[in-house]
N, C-alpha and C positions, 0 to 999 in steps of 0.2 A: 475515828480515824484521825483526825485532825489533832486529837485531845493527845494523842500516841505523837505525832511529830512536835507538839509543843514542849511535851515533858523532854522528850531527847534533847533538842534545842536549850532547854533551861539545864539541860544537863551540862553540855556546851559551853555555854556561855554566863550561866548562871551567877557564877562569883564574881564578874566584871560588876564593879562598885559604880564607875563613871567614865560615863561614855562622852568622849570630846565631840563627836557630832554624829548628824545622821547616815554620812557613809561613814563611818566606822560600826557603826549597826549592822548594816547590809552587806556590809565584808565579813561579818561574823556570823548573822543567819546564811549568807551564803558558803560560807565553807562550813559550814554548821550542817548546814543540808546536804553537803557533796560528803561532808563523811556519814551520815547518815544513812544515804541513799542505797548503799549496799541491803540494809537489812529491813527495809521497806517493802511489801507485797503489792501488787496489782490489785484495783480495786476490781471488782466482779463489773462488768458493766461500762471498761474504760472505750470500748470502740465505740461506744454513743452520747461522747461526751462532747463530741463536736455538734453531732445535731443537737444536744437540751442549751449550749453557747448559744447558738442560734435560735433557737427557739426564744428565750429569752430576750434574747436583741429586739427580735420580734415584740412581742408582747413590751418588755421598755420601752418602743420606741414612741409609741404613740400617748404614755403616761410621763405629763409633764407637770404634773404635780409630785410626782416621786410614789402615789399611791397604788398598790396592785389592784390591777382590773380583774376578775374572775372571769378564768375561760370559759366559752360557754361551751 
């Protein structure tokens, strides 16, 4: 999925040689992305994307090393 928005984006933006700075980046993924947007499908699974957010927060919150605990 991801791999699919990267190559459009490189399509986009691709021949820009030198970029003066970091928002001139994000002015360019983002209209990079608003034209794109049109021919992008719904992932299977989008209404329980808020709960696995959450879930996660969860589980990061109390790993202060950076390292994943196993659910038990």
């Amino acid at each position: 999925m991801i791999e699919n928005v990267h190559r459009l984006l490189e399509d986009i933006s691709g021949r820009v040689c030198r970029w003066q700075n970091s928002d001139q980046r994000r002015r360019w993924v983002a209209t990079g992305l608003l034209k794109i947007e049109p021919g992008l499908r719904r992932l299977r699974g989008y209404k329980s994307l808020p709960a696995l957010r959450d879930a996660m927060r969860i589980l990061m919150r109390g790993n202060i090393t950076g390292e994943f605990k196993k659910a038990a």
